[in-house]
C-alpha positions as CSV (number, residue, x, y, z in Angstrom):
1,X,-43.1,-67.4,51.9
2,X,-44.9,-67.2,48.5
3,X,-43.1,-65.2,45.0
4,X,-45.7,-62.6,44.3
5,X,-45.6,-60.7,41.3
6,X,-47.8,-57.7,39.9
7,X,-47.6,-57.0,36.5
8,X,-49.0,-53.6,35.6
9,X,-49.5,-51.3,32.2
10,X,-48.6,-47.9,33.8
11,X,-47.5,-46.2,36.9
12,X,-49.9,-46.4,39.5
13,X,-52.1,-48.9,38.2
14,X,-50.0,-51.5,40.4
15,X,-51.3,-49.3,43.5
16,X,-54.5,-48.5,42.6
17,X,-55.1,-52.3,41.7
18,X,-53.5,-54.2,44.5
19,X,-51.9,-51.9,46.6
20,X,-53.0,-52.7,50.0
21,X,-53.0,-56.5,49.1
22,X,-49.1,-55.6,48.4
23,X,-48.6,-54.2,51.4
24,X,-50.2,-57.3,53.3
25,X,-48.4,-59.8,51.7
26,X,-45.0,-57.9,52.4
27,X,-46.3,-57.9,56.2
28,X,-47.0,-61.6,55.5
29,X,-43.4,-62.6,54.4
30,X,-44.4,-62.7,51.0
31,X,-41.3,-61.9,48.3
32,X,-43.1,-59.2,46.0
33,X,-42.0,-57.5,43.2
34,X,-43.7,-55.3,40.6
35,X,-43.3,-54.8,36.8
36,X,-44.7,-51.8,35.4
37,X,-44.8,-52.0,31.4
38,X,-45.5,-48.6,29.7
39,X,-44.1,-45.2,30.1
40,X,-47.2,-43.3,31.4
41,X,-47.0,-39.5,30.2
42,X,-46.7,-39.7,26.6
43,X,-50.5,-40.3,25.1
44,X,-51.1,-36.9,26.1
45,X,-49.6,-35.8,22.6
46,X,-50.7,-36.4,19.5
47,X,-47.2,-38.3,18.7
48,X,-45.3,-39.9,21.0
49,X,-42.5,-37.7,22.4
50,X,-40.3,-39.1,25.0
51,X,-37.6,-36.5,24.8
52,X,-40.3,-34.2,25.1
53,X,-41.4,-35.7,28.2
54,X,-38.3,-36.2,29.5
55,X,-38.4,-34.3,32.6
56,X,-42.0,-35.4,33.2
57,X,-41.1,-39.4,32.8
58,X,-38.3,-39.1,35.2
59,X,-40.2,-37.7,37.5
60,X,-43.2,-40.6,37.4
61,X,-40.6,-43.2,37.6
62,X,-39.7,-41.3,40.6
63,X,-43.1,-41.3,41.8
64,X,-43.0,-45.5,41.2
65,X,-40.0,-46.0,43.7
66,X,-41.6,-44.1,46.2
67,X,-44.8,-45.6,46.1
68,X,-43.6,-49.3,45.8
69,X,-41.3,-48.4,48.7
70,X,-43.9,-47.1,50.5
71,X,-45.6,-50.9,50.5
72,X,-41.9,-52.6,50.9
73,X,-42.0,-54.0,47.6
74,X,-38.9,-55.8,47.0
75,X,-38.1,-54.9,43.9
76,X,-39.4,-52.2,40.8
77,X,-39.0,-52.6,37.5
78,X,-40.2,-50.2,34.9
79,X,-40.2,-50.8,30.7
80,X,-40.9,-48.5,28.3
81,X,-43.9,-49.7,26.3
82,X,-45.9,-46.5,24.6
83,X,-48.2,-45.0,27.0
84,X,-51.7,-46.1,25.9
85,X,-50.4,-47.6,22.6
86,X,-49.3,-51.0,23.2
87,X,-51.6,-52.0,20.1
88,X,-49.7,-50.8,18.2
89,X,-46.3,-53.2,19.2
90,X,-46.3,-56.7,18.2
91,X,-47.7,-58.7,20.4
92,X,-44.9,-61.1,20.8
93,X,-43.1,-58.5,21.7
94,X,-45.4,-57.8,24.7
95,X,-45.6,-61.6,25.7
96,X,-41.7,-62.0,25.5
97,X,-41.1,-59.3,27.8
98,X,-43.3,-60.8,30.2
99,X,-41.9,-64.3,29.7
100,X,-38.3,-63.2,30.2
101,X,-40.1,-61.3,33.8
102,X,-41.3,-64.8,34.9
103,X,-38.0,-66.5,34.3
104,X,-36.2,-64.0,36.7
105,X,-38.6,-64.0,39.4
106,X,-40.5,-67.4,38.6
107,X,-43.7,-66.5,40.7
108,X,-46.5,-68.9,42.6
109,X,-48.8,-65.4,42.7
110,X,-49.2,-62.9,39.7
111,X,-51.4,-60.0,39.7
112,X,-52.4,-58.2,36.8
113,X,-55.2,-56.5,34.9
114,X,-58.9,-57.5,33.9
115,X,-59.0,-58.6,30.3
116,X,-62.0,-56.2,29.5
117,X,-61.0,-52.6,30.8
118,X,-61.7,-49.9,28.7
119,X,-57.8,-49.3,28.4
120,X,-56.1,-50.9,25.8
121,X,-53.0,-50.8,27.2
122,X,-54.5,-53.1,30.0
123,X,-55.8,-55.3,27.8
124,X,-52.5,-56.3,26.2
125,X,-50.8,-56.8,29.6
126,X,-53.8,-59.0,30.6
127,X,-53.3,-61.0,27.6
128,X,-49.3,-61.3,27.5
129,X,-49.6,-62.4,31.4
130,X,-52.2,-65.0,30.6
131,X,-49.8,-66.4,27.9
132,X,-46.9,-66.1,29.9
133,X,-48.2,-68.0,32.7
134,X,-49.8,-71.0,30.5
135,X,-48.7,-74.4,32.6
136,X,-45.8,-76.3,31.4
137,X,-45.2,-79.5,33.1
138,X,-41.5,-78.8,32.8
139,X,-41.3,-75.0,33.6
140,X,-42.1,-72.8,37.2
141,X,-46.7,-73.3,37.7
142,X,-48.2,-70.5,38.6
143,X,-50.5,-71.2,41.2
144,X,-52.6,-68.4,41.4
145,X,-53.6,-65.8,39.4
146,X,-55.8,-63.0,40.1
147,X,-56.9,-60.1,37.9
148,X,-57.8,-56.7,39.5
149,X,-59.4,-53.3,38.7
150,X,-58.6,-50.2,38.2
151,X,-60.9,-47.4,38.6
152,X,-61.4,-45.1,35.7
153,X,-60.9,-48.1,33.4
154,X,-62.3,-51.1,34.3
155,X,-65.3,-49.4,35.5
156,X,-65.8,-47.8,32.2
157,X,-66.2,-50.8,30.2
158,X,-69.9,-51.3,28.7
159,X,-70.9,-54.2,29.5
160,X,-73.2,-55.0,27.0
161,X,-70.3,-55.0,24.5
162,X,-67.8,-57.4,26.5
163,X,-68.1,-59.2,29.9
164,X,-67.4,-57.0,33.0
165,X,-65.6,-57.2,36.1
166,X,-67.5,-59.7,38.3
167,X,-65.4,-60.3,41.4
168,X,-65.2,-63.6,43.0
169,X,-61.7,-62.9,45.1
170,X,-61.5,-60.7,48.0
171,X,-58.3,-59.8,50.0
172,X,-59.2,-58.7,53.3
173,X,-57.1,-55.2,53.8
174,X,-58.2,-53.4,56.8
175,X,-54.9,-53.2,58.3
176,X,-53.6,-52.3,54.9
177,X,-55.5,-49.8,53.1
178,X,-53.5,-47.1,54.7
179,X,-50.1,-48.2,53.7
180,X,-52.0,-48.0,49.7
181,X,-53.4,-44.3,50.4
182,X,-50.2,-43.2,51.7
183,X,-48.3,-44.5,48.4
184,X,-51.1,-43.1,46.3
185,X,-49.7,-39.6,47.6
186,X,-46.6,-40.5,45.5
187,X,-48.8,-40.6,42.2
188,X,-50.6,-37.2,43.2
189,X,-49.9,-36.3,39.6
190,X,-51.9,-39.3,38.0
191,X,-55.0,-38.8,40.7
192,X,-58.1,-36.8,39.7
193,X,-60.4,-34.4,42.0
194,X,-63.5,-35.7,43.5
195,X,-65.9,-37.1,42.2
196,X,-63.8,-38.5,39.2
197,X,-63.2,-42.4,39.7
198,X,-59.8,-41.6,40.2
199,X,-59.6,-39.8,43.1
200,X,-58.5,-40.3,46.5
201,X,-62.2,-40.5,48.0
202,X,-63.1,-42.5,45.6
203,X,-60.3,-45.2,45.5
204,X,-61.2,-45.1,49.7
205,X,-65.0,-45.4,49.2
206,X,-64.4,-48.2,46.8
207,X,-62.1,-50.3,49.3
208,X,-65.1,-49.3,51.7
209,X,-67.4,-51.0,49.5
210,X,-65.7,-54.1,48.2
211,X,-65.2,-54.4,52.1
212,X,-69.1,-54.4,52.6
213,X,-69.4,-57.3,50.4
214,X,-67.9,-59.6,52.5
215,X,-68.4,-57.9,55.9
216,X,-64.9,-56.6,56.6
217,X,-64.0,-52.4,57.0
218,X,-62.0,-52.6,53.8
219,X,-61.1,-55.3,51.1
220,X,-59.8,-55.3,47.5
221,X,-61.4,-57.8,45.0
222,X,-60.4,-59.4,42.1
223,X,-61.4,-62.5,39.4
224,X,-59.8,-65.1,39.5
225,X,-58.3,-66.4,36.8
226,X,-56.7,-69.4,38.3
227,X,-56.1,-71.6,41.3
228,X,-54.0,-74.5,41.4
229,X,-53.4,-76.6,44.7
230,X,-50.1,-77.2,46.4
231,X,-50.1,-80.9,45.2
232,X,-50.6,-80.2,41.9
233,X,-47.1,-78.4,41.5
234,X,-45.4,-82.0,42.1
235,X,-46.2,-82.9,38.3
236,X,-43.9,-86.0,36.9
């Protein structure tokens, strides 16, 4: 049994990311458990509001249980970062949050975001995980870590102004992808009409496709940030 933990910026990301990988590592045995980091909701307004939103923030946290229930996540946890303005909070701030995270659940598999999607919230949760899971001879070594992406986001990245999303990790999920299109149908608020990117046909053609690359009927894909093997976690 492996200690997997996803670490996303906002509700839903975690499915739209990794979902059906979740949902295969919980058939696998796996212990998985997912942080989400910022509110959601709230960069709709000019000025943050949350007792504006009230109503609406309950009800996405709402929409989060479901969802990660749906995959048999073992446990949910949701901060309350500012939707879509994480830049604007320290950054140690970000990192210790994550830190105190990994102490609790002390994980051999993390999942998070790619460090060049157009979101900035994204960004700084890609960074704060990378920190937080630096090796420390005398501390918990991650031993993998695998970045993923998110469409509406990632996607939208130019690449001539920072390096894209080249995947070089895929995560077979045939038997899967339907447990991650079911808990999308929590989310049905953050999802999009076709054609946008984040729509239910499109998150399904994209498993499609990343499934094509490697000859499979559906897989997710990721870069890989890190891999370190078994032996290697013996350090004296």
């Amino acid at each position: 049994m492996k200690k997997v933990l996803v670490v996303a910026a906002h509700p839903d990301d975690e499915i739209l990311g990794c979902g059906a990988s979740i949902a295969k590592r919980v058939k696998q045995g796996d212990s998985v458990h997912t942080v989400i980091m910022a509110e959601g909701i709230t960069s709709s307004e000019a000025v943050r509001d949350r007792n504006k939103r009230a109503s609406e923030l309950s009800q996405l946290a709402a929409a989060a249980k479901s969802a990660n229930v749906t995959l048999g996540v073992h446990s949910l946890e949701l901060l309350n970062f500012p939707d879509n303005r994480m830049d604007s909070v320290d950054r140690l701030n970000i990192i210790k949050a994550v830190e105190a995270i990994f102490a609790i659940h002390q994980p051999d598999i993390v999942y998070t975001h790619h460090a060049n999607d157009l979101n900035i919230d994204h960004r700084r949760v890609h960074e704060a995980v990378i920190t937080a899971c630096r090796p420390q001879p005398d501390g918990n070594i991650v031993q993998q870590l695998l970045f993923f992406e998110i469409p509406s986001s990632t996607e939208w990245q130019m690449g001539y102004s920072t390096p894209s999303f080249q995947p070089n990790w895929f995560e077979d999920v045939t038997d899967s992808l339907a447990e991650k299109m079911q808990a999308l149908e929590a989310y049905q608020s953050e999802m999009r009409s076709w054609p946008h990117a984040r729509s239910v046909e499109a998150v399904s053609y994209l498993a499609k496709w990343r499934g094509a690359c490697i000859g499979v009927e559906a897989a997710e894909a990721f870069s890989l940030g890190r891999y370190i093997g078994i032996s290697a976690r013996n350090l004296s």
